[in-house]
Backbone as CSV, one residue per row, in Angstrom:
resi,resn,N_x,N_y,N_z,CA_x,CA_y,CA_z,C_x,C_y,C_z
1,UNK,-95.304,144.227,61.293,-93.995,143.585,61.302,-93.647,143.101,59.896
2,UNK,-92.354,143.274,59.968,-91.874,142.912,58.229,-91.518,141.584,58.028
3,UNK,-91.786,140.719,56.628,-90.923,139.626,56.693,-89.804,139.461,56.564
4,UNK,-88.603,140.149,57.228,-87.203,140.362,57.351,-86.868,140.448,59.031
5,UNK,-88.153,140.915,59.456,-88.679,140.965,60.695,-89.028,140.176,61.548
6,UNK,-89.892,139.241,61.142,-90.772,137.668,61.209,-89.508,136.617,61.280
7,UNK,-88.842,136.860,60.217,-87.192,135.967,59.996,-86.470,135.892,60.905
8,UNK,-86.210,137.290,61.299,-85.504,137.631,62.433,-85.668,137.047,63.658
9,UNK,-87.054,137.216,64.075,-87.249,136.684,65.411,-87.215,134.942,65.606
10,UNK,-87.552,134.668,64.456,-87.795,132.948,64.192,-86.386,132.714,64.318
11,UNK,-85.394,132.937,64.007,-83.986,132.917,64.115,-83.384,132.871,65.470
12,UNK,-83.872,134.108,66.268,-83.644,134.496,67.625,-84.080,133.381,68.269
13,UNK,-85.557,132.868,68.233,-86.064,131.826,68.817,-85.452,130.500,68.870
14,UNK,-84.868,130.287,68.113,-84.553,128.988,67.335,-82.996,129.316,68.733
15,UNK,-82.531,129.793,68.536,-80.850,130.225,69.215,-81.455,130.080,70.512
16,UNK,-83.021,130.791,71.129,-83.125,130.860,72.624,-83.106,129.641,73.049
17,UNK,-83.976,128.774,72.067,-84.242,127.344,72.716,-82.781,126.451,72.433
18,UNK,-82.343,126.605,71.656,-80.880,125.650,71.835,-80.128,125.853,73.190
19,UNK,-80.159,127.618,73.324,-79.887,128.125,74.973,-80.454,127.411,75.946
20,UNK,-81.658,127.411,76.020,-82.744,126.828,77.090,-82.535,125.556,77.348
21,UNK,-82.038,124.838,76.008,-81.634,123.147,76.265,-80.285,122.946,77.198
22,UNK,-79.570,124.104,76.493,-78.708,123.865,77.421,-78.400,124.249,78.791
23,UNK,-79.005,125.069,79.318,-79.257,125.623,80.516,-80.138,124.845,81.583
24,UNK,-80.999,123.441,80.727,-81.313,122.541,81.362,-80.811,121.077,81.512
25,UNK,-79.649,121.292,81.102,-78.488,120.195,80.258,-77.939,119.239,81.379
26,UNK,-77.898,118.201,82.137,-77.341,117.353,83.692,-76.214,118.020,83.545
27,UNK,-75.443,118.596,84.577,-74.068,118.147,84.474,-73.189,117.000,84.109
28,UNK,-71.702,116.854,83.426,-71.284,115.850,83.158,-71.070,115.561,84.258
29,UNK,-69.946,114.414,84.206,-69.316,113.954,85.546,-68.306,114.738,85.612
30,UNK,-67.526,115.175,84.998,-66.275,115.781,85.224,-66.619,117.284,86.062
31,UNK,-68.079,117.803,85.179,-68.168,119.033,86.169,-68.702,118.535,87.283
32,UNK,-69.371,117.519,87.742,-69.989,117.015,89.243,-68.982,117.013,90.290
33,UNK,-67.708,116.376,89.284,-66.403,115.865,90.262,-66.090,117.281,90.535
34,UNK,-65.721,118.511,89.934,-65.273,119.737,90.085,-66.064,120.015,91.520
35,UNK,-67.196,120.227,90.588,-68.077,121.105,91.856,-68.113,120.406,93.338
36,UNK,-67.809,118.835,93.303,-67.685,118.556,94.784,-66.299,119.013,95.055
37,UNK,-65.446,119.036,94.772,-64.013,119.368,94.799,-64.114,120.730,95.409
38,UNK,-64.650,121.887,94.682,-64.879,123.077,94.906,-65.531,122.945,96.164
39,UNK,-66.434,122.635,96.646,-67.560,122.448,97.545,-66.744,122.285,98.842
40,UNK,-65.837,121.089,98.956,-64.907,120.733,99.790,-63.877,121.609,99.780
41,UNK,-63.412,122.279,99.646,-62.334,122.769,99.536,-62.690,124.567,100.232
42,UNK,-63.995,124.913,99.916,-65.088,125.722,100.759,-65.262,125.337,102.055
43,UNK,-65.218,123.811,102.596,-65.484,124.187,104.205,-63.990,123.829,104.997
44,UNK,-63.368,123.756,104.122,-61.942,124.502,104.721,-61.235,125.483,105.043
45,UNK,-62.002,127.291,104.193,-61.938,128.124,104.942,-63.099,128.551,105.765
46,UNK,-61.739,129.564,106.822,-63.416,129.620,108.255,-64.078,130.418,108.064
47,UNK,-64.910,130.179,108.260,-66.463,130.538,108.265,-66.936,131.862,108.356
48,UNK,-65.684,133.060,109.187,-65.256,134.004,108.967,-65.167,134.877,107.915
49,UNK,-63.866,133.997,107.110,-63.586,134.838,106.038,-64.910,134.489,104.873
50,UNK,-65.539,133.461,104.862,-66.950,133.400,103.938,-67.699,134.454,104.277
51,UNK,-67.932,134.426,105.471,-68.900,135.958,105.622,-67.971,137.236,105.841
52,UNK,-67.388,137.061,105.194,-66.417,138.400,105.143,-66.455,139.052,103.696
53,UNK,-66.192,137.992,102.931,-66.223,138.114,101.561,-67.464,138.137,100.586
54,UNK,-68.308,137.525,101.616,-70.112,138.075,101.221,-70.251,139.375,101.544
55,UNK,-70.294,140.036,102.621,-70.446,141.404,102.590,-69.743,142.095,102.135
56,UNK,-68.550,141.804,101.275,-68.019,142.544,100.555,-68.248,142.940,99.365
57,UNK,-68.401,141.747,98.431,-69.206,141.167,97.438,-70.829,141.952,97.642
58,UNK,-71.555,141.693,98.830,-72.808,142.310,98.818,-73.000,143.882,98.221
59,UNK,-72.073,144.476,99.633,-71.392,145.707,99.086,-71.604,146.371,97.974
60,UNK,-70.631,145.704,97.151,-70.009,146.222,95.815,-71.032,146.387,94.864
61,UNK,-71.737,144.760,94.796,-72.762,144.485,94.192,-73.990,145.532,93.943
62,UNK,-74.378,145.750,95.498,-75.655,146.836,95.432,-75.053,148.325,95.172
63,UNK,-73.836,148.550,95.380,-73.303,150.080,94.999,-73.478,150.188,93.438
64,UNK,-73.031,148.810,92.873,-73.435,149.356,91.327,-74.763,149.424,91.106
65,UNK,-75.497,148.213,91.803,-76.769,148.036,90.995,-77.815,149.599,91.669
66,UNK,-77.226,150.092,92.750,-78.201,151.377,92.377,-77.578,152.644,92.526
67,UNK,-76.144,152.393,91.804,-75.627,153.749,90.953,-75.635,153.595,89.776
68,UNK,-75.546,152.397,88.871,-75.566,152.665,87.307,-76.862,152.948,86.952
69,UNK,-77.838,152.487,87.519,-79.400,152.970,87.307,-79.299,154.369,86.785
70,UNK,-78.754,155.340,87.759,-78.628,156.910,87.432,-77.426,157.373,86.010
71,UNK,-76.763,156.230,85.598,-76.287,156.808,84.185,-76.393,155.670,82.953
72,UNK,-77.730,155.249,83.024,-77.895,153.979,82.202,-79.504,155.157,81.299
73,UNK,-79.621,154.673,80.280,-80.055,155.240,79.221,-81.501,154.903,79.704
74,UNK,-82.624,155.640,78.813,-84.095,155.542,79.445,-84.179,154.285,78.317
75,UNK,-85.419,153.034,78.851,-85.462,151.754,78.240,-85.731,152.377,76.499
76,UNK,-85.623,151.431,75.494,-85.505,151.875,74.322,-87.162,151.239,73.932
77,UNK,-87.893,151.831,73.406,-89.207,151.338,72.811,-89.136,151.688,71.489
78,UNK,-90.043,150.531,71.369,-91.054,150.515,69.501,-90.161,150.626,68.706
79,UNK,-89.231,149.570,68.767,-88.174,149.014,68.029,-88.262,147.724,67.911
80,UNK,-87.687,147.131,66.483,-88.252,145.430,66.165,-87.215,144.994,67.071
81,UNK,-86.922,143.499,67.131,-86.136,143.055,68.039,-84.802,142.861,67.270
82,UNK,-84.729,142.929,65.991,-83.456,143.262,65.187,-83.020,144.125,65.628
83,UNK,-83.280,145.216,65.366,-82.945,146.534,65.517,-82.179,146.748,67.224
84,UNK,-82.968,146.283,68.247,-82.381,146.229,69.760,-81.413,145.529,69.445
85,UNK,-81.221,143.970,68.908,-80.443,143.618,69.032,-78.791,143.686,68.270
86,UNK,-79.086,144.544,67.210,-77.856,145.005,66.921,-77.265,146.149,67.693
87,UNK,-78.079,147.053,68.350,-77.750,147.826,69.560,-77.210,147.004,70.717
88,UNK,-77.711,146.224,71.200,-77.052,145.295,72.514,-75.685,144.503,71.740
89,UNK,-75.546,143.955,70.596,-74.217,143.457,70.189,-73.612,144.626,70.040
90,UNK,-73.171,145.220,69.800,-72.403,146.699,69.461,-71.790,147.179,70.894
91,UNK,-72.901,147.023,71.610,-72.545,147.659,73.479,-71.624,146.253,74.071
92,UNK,-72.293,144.961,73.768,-71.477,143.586,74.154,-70.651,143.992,73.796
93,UNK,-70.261,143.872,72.152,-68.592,144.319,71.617,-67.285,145.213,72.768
94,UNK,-68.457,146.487,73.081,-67.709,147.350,73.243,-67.149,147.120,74.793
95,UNK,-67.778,146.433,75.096,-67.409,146.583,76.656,-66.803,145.179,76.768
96,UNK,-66.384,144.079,75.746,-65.405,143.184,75.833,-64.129,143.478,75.740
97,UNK,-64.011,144.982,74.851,-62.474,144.947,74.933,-62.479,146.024,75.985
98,UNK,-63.746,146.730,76.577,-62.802,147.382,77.596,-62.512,146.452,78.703
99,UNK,-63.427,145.262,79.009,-62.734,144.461,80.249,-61.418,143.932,79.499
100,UNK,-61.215,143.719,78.508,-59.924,143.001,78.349,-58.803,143.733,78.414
101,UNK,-58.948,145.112,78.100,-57.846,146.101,78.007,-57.311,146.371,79.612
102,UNK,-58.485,146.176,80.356,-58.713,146.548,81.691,-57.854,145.243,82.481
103,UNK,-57.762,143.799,82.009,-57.410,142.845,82.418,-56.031,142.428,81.995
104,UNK,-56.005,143.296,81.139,-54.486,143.548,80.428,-53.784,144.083,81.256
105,UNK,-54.231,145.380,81.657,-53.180,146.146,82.207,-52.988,145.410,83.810
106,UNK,-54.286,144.935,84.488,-53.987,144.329,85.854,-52.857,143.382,85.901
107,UNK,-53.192,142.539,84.956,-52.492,141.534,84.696,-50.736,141.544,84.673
108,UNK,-50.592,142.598,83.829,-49.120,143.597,83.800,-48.783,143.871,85.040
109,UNK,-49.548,144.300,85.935,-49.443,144.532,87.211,-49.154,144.409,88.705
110,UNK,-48.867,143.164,88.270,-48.379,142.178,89.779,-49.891,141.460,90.065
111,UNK,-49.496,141.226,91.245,-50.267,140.448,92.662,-51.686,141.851,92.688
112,UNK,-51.153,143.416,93.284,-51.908,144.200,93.494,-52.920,144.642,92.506
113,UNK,-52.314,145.203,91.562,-53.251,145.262,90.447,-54.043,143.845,89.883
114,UNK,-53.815,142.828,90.160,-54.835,141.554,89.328,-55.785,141.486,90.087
115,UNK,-55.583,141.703,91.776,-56.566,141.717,92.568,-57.528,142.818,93.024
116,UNK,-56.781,143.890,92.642,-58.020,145.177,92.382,-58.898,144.804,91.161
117,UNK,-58.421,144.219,90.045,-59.228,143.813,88.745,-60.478,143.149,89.077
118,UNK,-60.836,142.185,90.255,-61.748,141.754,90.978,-62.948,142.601,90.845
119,UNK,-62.863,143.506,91.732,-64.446,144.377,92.190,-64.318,145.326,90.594
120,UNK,-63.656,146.055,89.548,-63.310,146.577,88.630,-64.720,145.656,87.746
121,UNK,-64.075,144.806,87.499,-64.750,143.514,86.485,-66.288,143.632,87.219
122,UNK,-66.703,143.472,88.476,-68.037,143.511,88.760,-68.754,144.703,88.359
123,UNK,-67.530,145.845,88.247,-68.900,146.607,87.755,-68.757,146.546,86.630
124,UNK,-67.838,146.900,85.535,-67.993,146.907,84.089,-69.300,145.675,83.906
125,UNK,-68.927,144.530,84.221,-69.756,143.544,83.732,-71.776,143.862,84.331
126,UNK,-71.971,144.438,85.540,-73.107,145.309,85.715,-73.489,146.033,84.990
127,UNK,-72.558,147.252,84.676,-72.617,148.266,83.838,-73.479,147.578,82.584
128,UNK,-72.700,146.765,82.088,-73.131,146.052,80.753,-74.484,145.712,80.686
129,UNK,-75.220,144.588,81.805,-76.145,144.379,82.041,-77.248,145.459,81.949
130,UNK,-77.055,146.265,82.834,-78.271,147.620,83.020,-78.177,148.274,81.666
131,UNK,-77.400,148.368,80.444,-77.177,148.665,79.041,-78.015,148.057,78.577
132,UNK,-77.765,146.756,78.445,-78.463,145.290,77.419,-79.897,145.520,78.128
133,UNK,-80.585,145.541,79.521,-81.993,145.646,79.458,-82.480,147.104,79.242
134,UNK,-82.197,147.891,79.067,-82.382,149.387,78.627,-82.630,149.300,77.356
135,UNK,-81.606,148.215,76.380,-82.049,148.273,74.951,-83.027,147.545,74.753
136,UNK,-83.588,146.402,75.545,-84.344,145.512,75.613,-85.864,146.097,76.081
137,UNK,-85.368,147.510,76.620,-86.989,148.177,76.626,-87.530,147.836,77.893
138,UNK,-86.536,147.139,79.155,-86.918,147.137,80.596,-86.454,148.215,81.404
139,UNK,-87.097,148.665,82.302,-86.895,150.019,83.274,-86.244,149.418,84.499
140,UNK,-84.559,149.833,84.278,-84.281,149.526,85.405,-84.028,149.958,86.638
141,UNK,-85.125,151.410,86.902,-85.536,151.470,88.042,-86.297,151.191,88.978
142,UNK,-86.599,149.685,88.154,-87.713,149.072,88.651,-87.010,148.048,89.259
143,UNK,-87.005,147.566,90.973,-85.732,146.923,91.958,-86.045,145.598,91.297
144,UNK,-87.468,144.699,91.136,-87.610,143.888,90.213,-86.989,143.409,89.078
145,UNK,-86.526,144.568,88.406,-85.525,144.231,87.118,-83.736,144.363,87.495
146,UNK,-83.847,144.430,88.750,-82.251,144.698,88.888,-82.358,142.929,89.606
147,UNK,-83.218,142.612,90.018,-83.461,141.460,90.642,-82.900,140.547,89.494
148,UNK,-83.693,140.810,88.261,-83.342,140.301,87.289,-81.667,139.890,86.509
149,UNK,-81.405,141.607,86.912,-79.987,141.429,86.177,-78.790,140.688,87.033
150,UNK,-79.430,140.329,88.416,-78.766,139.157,89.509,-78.882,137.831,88.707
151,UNK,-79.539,137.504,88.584,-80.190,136.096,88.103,-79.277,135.940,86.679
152,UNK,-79.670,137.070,86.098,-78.743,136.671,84.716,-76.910,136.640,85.183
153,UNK,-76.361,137.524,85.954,-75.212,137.410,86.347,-75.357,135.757,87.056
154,UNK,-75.348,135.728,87.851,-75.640,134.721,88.384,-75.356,133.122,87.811
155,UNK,-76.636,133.391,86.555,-76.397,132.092,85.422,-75.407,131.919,84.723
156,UNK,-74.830,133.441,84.363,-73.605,133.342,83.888,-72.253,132.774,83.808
157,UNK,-71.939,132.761,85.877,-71.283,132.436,86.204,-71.271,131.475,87.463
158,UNK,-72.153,130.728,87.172,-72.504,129.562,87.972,-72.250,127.930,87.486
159,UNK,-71.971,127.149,88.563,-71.747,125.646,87.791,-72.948,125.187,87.471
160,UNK,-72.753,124.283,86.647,-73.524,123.319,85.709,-74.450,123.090,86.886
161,UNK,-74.299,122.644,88.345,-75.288,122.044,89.102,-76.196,123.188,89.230
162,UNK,-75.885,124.326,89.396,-76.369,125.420,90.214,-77.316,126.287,89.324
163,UNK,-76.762,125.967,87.838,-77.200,126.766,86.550,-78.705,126.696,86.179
164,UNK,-79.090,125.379,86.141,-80.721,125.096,86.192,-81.868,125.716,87.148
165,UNK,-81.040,125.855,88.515,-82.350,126.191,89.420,-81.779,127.738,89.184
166,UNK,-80.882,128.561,89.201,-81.340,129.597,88.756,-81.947,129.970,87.487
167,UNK,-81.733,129.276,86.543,-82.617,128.768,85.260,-84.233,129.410,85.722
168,UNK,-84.419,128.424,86.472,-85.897,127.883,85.798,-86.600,129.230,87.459
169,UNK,-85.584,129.566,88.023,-86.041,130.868,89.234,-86.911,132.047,87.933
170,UNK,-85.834,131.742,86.791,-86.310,132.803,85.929,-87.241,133.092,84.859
171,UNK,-87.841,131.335,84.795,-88.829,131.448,83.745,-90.088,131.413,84.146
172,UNK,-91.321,132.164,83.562,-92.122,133.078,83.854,-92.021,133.853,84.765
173,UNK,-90.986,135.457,84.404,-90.504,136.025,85.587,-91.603,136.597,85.930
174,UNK,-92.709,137.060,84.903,-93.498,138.641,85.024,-94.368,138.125,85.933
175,UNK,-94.884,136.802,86.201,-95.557,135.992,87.287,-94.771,135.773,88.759
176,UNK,-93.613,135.467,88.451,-92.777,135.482,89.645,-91.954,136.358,90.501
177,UNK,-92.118,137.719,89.727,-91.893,138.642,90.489,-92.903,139.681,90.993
178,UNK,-93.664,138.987,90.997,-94.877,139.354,91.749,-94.502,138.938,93.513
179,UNK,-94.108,138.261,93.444,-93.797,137.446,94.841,-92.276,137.675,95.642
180,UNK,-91.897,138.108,94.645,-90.206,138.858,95.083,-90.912,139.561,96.431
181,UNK,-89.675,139.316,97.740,-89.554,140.691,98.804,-89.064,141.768,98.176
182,UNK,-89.561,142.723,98.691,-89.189,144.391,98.844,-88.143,144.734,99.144
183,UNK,-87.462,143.749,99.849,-85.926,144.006,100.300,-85.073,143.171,99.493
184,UNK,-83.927,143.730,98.881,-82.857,143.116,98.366,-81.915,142.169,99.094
185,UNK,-81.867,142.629,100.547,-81.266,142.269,101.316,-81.505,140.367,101.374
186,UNK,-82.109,140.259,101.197,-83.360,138.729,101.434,-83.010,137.997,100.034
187,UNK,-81.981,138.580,98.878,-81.297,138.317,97.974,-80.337,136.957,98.862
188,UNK,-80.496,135.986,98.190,-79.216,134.835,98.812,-77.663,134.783,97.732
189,UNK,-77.299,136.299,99.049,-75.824,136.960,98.738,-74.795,135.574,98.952
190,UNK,-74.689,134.744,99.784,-74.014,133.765,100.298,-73.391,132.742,98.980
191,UNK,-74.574,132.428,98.496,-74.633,131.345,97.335,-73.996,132.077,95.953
192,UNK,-74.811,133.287,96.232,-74.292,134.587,94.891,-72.903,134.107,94.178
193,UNK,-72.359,134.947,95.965,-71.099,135.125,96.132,-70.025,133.690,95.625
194,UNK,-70.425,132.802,96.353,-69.437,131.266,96.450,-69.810,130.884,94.975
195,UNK,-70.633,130.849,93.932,-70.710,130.171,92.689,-69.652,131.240,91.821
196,UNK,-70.237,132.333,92.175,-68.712,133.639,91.304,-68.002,133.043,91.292
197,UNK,-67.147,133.081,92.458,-66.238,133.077,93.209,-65.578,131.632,92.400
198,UNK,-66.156,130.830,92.933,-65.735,129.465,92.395,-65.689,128.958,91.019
199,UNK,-66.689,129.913,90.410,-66.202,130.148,88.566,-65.485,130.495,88.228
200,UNK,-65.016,131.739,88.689,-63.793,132.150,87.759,-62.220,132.154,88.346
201,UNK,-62.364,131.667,89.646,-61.407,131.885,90.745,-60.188,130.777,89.706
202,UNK,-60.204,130.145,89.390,-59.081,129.246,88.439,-58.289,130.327,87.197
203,UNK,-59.340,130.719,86.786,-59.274,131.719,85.155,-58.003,133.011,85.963
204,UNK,-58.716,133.547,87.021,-58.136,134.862,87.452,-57.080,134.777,88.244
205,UNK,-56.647,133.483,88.555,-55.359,133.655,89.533,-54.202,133.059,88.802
206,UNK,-54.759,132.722,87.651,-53.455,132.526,86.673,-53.111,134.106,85.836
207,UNK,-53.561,135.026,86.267,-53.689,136.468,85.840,-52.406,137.265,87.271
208,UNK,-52.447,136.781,88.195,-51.604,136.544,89.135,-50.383,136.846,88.350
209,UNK,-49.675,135.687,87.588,-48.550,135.283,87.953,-48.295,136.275,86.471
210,UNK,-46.536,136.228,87.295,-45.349,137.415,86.484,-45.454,136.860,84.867
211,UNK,-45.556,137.550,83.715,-45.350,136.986,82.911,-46.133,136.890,81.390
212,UNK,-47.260,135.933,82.505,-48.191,135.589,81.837,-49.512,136.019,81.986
213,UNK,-49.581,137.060,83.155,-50.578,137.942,83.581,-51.479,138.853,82.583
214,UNK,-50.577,139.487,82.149,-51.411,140.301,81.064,-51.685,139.632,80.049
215,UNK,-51.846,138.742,79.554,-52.510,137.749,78.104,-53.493,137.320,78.901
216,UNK,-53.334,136.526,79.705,-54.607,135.902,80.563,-55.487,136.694,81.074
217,UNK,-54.897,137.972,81.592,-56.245,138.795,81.934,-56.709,139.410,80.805
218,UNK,-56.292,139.507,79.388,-56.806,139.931,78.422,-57.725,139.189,77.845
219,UNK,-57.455,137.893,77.864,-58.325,136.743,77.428,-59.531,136.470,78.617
220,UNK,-59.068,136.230,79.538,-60.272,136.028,80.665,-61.191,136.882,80.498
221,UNK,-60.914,138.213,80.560,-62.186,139.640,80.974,-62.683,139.138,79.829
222,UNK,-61.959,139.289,78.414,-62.703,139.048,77.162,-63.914,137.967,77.280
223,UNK,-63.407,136.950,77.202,-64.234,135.762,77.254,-65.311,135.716,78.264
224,UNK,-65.041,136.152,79.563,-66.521,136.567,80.778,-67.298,137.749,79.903
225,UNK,-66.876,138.374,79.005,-67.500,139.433,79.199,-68.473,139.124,77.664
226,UNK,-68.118,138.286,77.088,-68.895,137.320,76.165,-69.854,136.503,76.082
227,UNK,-69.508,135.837,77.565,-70.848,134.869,77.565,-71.333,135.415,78.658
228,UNK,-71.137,136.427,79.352,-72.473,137.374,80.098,-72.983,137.850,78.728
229,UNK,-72.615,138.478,77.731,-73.471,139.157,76.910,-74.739,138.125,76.120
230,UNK,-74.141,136.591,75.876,-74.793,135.424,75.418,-75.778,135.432,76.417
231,UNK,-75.755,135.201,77.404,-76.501,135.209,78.090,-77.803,135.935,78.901
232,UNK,-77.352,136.932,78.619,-78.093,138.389,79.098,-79.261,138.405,77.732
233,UNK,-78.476,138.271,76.094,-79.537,138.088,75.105,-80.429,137.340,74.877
234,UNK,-80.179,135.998,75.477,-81.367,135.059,75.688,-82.020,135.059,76.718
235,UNK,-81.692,135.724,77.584,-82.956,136.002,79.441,-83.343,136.836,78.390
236,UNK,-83.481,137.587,77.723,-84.683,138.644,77.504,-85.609,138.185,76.454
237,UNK,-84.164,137.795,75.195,-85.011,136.998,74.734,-86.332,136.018,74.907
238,UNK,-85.800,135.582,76.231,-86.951,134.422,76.543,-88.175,135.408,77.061
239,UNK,-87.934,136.540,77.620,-89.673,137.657,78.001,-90.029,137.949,76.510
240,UNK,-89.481,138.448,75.736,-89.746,139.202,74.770,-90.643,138.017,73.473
241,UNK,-89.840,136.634,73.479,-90.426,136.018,72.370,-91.295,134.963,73.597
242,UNK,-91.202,134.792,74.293,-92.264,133.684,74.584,-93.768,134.350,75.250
């Protein structure tokens, strides 16, 4: 390893753990007050349409996670972690402006098109994922590592309360997925689903309205599709340097 190399990673490290602090960070009050707000406002619809919108969500979810497997690149080896990681920023880049271009045009689109942008955005933002651990040199035909790229979605777009225990689900994975079921199914789609949902559900329904639709969905996709990539670089980060 080179000392340009050595630099590099000490750098990376230094960024994971500022990540890590914050990923173990209390919620303020203002997000506590949200998330009960949100919470309440959840057992007001019936119970129905929650499990309606989980198996939909489930659905979608597992259609990408084991169709992009079949056009996602073989994992990248015996490369410094510079080197991956200017490959994974380059792919982040690229797939921020296609969700934004993509959130652009919904947005332009009325009511119909902002709400097809929904399941659209789940996969681009998958897509992305199964990219970033491919450069990262994980095989993601291994159901274990798609397990993985849940968890990182997941953290992504989860509240402050919720963010820690999927946090810490993920640290020492190579020990803890030893113990994973065999079935995906046994995945807790329910919770998945309602933290999404309740993240971005503010951002995307102002993408809705006449007008102002296409800026907001240009900015929204952008910005989700940013700090999934932040995020996705420090879960690996954290296998790779610790």
């Amino acid at each position: 390893m080179t000392t340009n190399d050595k630099t590099y990673e000490r750098t990376a490290q230094s960024e994971m753990q500022t990540w890590q602090r914050q990923m173990l960070r209390k919620p303020s009050l203002l997000n506590s007050l949200s998330k009960r707000m949100q919470t309440k406002i959840n057992t007001w619809i019936p119970e129905k349409i929650h499990i309606a919108i989980t198996a939909t969500i489930k659905q979608l979810i597992k259609g990408v996670l084991f169709g992009a497997k079949h056009t996602t690149s073989e994992p990248l080896l015996n490369v410094s972690l510079q080197e991956r990681e200017i490959a994974v920023e380059k792919k982040i880049d690229n797939y921020k402006k296609t969700a934004a271009v993509e959130g652009g045009i919904a947005g332009a689109g009325g009511i119909l098109l902002g709400l097809a942008d929904f399941p659209v955005l789940i996969g681009i933002k998958l897509k992305l994922l199964f990219d970033i651990a491919s450069l990262y040199g994980f095989d993601v035909n291994d159901y274990k590592e798609r397990v993985y790229l849940l968890h990182i979605f997941e953290l992504a777009f989860s509240s402050h309360a919720h963010r820690k225990t999927v946090y810490l689900k993920m640290t020492d994975w190579e020990t803890k997925k030893q113990l994973l079921p065999d079935d995906i199914n046994q995945f807790d789609w329910r919770n998945f689903q309602q933290e999404y949902r309740d993240y971005i559900d503010l951002a995307k329904m102002a993408q809705l309205i006449p007008l102002i639709g296409a800026p907001v969905g240009l900015i929204v996709n952008y910005r989700l599709l940013k700090k999934l990539g932040t995020t996705a670089m420090n879960a690996y980060r954290m296998r790779l340097l610790q």
